[in-house]
C-alpha positions as CSV (number, residue, x, y, z in Angstrom):
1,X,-44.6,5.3,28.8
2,X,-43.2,1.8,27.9
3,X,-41.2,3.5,24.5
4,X,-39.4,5.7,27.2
5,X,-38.1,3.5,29.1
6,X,-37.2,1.5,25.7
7,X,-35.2,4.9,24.7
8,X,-33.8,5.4,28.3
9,X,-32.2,2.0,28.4
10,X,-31.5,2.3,24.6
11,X,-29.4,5.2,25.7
12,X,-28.1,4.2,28.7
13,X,-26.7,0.6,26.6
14,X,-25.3,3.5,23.9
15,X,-23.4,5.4,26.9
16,X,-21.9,1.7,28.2
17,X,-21.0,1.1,24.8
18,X,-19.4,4.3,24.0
19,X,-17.5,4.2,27.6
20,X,-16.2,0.8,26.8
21,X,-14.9,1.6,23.3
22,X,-13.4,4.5,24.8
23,X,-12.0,2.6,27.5
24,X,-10.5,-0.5,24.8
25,X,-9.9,1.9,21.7
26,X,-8.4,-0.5,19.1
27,X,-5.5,0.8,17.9
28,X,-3.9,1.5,14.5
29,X,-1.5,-0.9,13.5
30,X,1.5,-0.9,11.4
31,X,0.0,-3.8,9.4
32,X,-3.3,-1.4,9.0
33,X,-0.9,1.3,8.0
34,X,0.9,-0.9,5.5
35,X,-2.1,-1.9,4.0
36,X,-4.4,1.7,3.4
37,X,-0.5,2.5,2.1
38,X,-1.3,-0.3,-0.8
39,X,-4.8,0.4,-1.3
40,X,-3.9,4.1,-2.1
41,X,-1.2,3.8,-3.8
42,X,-2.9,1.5,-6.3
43,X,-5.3,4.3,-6.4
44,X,-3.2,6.6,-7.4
45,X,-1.0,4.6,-9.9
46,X,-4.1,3.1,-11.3
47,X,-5.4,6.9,-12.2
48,X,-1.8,7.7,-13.5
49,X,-2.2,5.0,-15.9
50,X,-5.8,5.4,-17.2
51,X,-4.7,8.7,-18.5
52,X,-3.5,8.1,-22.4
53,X,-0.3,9.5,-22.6
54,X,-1.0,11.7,-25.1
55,X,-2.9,14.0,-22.7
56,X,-0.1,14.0,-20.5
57,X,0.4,17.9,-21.5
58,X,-3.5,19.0,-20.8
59,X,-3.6,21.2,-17.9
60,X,-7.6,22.6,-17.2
61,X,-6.2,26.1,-17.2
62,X,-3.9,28.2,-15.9
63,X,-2.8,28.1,-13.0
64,X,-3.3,24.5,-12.9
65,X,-0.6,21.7,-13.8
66,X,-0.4,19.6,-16.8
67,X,-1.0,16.2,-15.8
68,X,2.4,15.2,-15.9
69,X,3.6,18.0,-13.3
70,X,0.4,16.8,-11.0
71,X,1.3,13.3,-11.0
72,X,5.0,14.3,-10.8
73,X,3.7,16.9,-7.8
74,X,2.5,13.3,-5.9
75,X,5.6,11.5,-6.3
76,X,8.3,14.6,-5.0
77,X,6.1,15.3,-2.0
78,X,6.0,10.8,-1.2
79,X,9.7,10.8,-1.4
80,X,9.8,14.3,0.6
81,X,7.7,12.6,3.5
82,X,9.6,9.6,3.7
83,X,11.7,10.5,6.3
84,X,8.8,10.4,8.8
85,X,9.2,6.6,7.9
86,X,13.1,6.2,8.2
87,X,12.8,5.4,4.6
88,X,16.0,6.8,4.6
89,X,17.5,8.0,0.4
90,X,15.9,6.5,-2.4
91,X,18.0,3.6,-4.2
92,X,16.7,5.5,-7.7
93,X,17.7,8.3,-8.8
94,X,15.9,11.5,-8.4
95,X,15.1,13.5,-11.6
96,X,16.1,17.6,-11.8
97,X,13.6,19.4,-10.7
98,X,14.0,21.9,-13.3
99,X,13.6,18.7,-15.6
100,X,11.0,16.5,-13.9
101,X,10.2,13.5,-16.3
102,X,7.2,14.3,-18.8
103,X,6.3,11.1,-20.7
104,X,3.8,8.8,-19.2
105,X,6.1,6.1,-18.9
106,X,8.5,7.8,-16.9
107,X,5.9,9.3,-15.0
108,X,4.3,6.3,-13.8
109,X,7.6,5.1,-13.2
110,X,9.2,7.6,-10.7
111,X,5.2,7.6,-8.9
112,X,5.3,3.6,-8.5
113,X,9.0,3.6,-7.3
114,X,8.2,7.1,-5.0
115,X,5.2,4.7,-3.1
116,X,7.8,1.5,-3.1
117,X,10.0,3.7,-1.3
118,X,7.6,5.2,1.5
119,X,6.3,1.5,1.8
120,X,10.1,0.4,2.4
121,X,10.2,2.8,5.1
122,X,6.4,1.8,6.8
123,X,7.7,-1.9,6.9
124,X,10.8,-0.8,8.9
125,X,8.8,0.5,11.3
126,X,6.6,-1.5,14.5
127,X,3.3,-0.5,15.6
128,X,5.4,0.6,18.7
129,X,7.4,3.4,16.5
130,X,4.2,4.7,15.3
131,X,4.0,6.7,18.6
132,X,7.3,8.5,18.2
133,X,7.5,11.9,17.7
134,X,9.2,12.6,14.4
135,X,10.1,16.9,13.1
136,X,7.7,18.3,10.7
137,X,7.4,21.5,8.8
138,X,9.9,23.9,6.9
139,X,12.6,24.3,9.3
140,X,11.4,27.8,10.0
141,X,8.6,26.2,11.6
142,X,9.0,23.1,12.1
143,X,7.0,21.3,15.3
144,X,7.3,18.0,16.6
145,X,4.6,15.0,15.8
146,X,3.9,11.1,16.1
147,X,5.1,9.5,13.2
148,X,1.3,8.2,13.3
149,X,0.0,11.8,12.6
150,X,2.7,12.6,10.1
151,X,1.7,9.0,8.1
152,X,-2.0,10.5,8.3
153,X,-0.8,13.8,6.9
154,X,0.7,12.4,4.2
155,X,-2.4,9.8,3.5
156,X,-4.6,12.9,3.8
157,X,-2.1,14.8,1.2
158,X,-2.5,11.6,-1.1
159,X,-6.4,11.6,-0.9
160,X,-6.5,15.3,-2.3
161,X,-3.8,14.8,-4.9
162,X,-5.9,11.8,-6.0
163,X,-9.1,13.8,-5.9
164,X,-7.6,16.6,-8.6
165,X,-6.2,13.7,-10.7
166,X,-9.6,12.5,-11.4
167,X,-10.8,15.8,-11.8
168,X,-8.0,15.8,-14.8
169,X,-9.4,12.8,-16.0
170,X,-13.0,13.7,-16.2
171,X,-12.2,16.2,-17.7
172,X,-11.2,14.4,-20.4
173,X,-14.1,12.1,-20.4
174,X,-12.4,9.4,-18.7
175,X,-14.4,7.7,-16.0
176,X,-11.7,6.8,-13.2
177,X,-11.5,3.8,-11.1
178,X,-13.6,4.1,-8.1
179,X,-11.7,5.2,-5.1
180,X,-11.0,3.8,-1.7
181,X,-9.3,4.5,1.5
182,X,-8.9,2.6,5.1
């Protein structure tokens, strides 16, 4: 008898809780934005530059990229979503995409300067812009969304590009870094 009222009030505190959290959601932050932004791009870039450069050709089979063209995959779609940060045109120049960089030198290089982009555009933004509806989609299609959701996107887009990267690198018996997010 006394262990149900224990779990009633236990219950009842759990429901004020929940209304109150409800009621005073914290909110994401540019400055929270700004720094998952760091946490996964060294993620990423850390990954990129485990892999010896020599094994920048190995693809796990057909259909499946070569490294290079996965890593090189991550950077074009960044730069691509920057404009739902006003990061506005990159100051570096963009390689042909029927020549995309293949050496793990430049690789890693268009990657880290594709991230320092997108960051440029996060830190232009306030908290207060996150809210903002911003186009997204092929043109065909495209639908209007918070910059907030379109900066999730994108994280979520980096999180599975990561997650096949390692997959590259286990495969060739290299243990990657541990991974992180928020």
């Amino acid at each position: 008898m006394k262990t149900m009222k224990n779990v009633k009030r236990l219950g009842a505190l759990l429901v004020m809780l929940l209304v109150a959290n409800g009621s005073m959601g914290q909110a994401i932050t540019i400055e929270d934005v700004i720094v998952s932004w760091d946490k996964m791009t060294n993620m990423v870039v850390e990954l990129a530059k485990l892999m010896p450069s020599e094994h920048y050709d190995f693809s796990p089979g057909e259909p499946l990229r070569n490294f290079a063209a996965q890593i090189n995959h991550t950077s074009g779609s960044t730069i691509s979503f920057s404009y739902a940060v006003n990061a506005g045109k990159p100051s570096f120049p963009l390689p042909d995409r029927n020549n995309p960089p293949l050496n793990k030198k430049d690789v890693v290089d268009l990657l880290e300067k594709s991230f320092r982009h997108f960051r440029k555009g996060l830190e232009s933004l306030s908290t207060e812009n996150l809210s903002e509806e911003v186009g997204w989609g092929p043109m065909s299609r495209r639908k209007q969304i918070t910059r907030l959701k379109a900066i999730l996107i994108v994280a979520s887009h980096m999180q599975r590009e990561h997650g096949k990267t390692m997959m590259y690198l286990r495969a060739k018996g290299i243990k990657p870094a541990p991974a992180g997010s928020w």
